[in-house]
N, C-alpha and C positions, 0 to 999 in steps of 0.2 A: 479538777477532773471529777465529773459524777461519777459515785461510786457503783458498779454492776452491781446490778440483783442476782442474791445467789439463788441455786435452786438448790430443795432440799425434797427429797424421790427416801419414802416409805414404804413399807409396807409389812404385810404378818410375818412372823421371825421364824418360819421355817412353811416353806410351797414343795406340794406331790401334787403330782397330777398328775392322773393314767388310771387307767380300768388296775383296780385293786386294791386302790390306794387306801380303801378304808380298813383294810389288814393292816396297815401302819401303824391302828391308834394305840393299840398296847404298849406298844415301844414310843410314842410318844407320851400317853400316858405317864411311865417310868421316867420317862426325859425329866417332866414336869414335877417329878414328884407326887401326884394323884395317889390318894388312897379310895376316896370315894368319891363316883363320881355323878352327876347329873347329867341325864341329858334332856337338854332343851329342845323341843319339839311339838308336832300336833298332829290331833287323831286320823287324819287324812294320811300320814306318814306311817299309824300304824295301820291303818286299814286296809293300806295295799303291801304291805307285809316287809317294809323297808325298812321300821324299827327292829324287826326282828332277827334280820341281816346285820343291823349293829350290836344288836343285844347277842346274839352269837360269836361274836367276837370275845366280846369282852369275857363272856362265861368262859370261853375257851382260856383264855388266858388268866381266868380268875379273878380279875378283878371288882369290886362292890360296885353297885352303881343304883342308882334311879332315876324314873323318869318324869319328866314336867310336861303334863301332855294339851297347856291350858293357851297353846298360843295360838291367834288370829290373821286373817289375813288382815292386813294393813292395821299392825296391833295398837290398840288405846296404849295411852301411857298406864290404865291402872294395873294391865298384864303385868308389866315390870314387879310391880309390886308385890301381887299373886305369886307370883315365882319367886321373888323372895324370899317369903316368907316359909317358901318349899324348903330355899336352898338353907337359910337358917335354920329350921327345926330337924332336918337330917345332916347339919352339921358337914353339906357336902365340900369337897377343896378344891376341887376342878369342873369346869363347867365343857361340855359340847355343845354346841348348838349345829344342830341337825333337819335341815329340812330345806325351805325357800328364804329368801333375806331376811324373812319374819320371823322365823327361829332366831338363825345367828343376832338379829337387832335387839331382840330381847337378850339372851346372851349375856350380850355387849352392856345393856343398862345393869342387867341386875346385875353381873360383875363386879362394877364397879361402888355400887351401893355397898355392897358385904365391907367396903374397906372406907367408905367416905359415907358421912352424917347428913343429912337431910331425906327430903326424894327427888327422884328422877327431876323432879322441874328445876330443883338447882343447881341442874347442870344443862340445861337446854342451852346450846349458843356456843362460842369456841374456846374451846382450851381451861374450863374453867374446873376440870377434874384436879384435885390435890394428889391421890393417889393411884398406884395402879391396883386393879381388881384381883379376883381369882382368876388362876389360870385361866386359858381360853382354848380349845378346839375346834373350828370351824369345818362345817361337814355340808357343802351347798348339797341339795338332790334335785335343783334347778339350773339352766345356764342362764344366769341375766342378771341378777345383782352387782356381783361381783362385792357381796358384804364379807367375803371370807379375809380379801384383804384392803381393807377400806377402815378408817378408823373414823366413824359415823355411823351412830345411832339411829335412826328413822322411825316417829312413834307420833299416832294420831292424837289431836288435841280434840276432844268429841264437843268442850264447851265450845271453843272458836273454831271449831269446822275446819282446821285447819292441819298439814303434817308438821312435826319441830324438829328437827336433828340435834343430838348431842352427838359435838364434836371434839375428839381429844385423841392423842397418839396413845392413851390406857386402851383406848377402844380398840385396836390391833389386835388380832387373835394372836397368840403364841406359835400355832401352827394353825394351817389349812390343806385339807385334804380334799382333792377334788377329780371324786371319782365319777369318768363320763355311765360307768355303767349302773351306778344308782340314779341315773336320770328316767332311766328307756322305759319307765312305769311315767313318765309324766304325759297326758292327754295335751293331743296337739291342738288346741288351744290357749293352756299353759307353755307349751312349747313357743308359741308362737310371741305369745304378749312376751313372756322372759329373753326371747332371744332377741325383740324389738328394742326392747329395756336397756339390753349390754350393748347395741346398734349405737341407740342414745346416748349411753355414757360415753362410746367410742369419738363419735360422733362429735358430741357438748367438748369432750376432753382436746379434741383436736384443735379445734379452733379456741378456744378458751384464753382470756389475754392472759392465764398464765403457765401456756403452753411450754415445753421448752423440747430439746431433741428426745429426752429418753421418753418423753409422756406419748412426744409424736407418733415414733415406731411403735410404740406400745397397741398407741390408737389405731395408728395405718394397719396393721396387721391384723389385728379386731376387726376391723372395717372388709377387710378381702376375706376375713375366713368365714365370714355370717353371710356375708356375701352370695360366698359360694355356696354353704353348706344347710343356711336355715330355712330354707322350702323341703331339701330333704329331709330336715329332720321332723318339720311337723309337716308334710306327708306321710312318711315311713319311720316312725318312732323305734324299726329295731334295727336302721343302719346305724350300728355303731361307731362305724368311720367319722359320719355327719353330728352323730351325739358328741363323739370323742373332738373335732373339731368346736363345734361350738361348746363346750365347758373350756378348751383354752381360751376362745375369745374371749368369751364372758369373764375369766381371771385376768387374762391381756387388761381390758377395756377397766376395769375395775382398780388394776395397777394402776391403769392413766389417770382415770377422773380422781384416784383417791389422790393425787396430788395434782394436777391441772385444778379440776375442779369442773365443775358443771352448771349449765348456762339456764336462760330464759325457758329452754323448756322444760326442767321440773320445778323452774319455779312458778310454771304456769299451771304443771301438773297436780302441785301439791294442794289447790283450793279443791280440786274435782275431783281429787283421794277424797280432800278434808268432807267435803259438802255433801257429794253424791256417789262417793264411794267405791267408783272406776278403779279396780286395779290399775297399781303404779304402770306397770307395764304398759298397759293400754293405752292409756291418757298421755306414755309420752311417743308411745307411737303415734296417735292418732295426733297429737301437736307436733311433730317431728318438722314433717314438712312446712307448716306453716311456718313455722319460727327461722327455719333454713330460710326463705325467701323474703325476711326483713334482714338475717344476718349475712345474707351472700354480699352484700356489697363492701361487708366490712374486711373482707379477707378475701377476694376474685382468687387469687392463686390456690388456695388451700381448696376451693371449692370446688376449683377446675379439677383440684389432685383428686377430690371425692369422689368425681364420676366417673374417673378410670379404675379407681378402688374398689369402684361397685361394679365394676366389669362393662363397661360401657365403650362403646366405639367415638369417639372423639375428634377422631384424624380432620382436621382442618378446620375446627373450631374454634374461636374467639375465647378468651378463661369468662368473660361475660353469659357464651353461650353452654359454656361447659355447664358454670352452675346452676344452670337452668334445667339442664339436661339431672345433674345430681339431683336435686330438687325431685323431678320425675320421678326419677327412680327409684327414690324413696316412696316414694307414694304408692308405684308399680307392687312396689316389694312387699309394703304392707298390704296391699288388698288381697296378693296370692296368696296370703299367708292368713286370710280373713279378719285383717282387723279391722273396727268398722273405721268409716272416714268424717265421720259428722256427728259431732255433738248432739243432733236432734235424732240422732241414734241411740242415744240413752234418756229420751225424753227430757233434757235439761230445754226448758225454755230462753226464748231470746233475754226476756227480762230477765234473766240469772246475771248477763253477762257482766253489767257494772259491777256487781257486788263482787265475780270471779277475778276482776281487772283489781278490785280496792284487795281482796285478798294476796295476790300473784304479786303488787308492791311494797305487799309488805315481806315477803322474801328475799332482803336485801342481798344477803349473803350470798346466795347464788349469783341473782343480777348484779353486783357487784365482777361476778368471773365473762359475763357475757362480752362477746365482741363489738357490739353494736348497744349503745346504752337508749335505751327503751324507756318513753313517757307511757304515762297511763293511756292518753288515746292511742299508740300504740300498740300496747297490750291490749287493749279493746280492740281494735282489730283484727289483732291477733286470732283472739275470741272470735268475734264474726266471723270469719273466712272461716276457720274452723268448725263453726257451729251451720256453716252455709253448704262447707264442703266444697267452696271455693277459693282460687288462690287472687293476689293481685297480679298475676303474670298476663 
């Protein structure tokens, strides 16, 4: 008798979620034992005055802290470093990271340094951390990661133009707090690309051959509440209703992939971070659909469930036509929401595209999770249609 694959379902060791939730961190702080603390973050954060929404807190309640204010969108691995070297010279014991998944990822690497010997590079790849880090606090002020409970690193390689994840259950934050009303400052454009982002995780996690029931619902639900909620929220940035929805998706969706796992399309994503610099968000929206329409064949049923998920009228349709119809509506949903649909909308040229296809297989790990296992001219087509703005349908 073959023996069953078990499932084993992660996640940060302690989830708030709800307008307020960043009044918590005192008493988690004290949970954790924190004397002093850091927080991980960038000037954009304090600029629009959401650092100082946390820093009132913590004054309130007294406790030391400072802040690391040096981190990037789509941060180089040398950030980790930089912060380091913060959080060693003030001696801090607990870490926040506060801001979009580029805070929390930084975070997560310099963590785990403070307690393991080399750098950040040797640990790129799975499981290969010795110890666990300094505490950890996760504080999204985006919906679409979902890195508050996901144990993966995300950090730009600038010599190989490429993203690397360090993967390890150290990477787990201690708690996550995720409050819908430090989003309602984020420009809907960022709205948009991070809400498409938690879509994709949803999305990848669902179908992923290592799907199982808790990751499903997890997904399925992620998938109806963005569904419904993410044109309202980057149209009208102060429904809170529609904010406070999409921050559960986006933790939903980030539950699933952080154990399912995630497909072809960030690993198509990660050369167009690495190369040309497409916020994550972007690049997996605008691949979303393309990639949906080499994987629909591998899973007809799941894709049929996709278009009734995305609120679609179905009734008397084949699961062949459903996910055809899913397919659409992805693409519908990204354009309302203005994401562009064509690579030759970031000036990437056609000749880019072999070198984007030699990068995207060298992401095994991902493609590894994919449902449909993808040769390079596949992945190069991929690319074309994408870069054409057209599909094979």
């Amino acid at each position: 008798m073959m023996a069953k694959k078990l499932n084993n379902f992660q996640t940060a060791g302690t989830v708030v979620i709800g307008t307020g939730a960043v009044k918590s961190v005192p008493d988690m702080v004290e949970r954790l034992g924190g004397k002093k603390v850091l927080i991980i973050t960038d000037s954009v954060i304090k600029e629009v005055g959401l650092l100082d929404e946390l820093q009132a807190v913590l004054d309130e309640a007294g406790i030391e802290y400072g802040a690391f204010l040096g981190v990037e969108p789509e941060p180089r691995l040398e950030i980790v470093e930089e912060c380091l070297k913060v959080i060693k010279k003030g001696e801090y014991d607990l870490l926040i990271g506060f801001g979009g998944g580029s805070s929390i990822d930084i975070m997560k690497s310099a963590s785990i340094l403070v307690t393991n010997p080399g750098t950040i590079n040797d640990y790129i790849g799975v499981n290969l951390v010795p110890n666990k880090g300094l505490p950890m606090i996760a504080i999204p002020t985006t919906a679409g990661t979902g890195s508050e409970v996901t144990a993966i690193s995300i950090l730009s390689d600038q010599k190989e133009e490429l993203k690397k994840g360090v993967v390890s259950p150290y990477l787990l934050p201690d708690v996550a707090l995720v409050d819908p009303y430090l989003m309602r400052t984020m420009p809907a454009k960022v709205t948009a690309a991070t809400g498409m982002d938690a879509l994709t995780h949803a999305v990848e996690a669902y179908i992923s051959v290592n799907a199982f029931p808790a990751t499903d619902a997890l997904a399925k639900e992620a998938i109806v509440l963005i569904a419904r909620n993410l044109r309202t929220a980057v149209m009208n940035g102060d429904d809170m209703e529609a904010r406070e929805k999409m921050a559960h998706a986006a933790t939903l969706a980030g539950m699933s992939f952080a154990n399912a796992g995630v497909g072809a399309v960030h690993a198509l994503a990660y050369p167009l971070g690495g190369k040309y610099h497409i916020p994550h968000g972007v690049a997996n929206a605008l691949l979303l659909p393309y990639v949906m329409e080499y994987n629909c064949l591998s899973n007809l049923s799941k894709f049929a469930d996709m278009a009734e998920l995305l609120g679609e009228d179905v009734t008397g349709l084949s699961d062949r036509e459903k996910a055809v119809v899913a397919v659409e509506a992805m693409k519908q949903l990204a354009v309302d929401v203005g994401i562009p649909t064509s690579l030759q909308d970031f000036n990437i040229p056609e000749s880019a595209i072999p070198i984007l296809a030699e990068g995207a297989m060298k992401v095994t790990r991902l493609l590894a999770n994919n449902p449909r296992k993808l040769t390079y001219e596949e992945v190069e087509q991929i690319y074309r249609n994408a870069w054409a703005g057209k599909s094979n349908q």
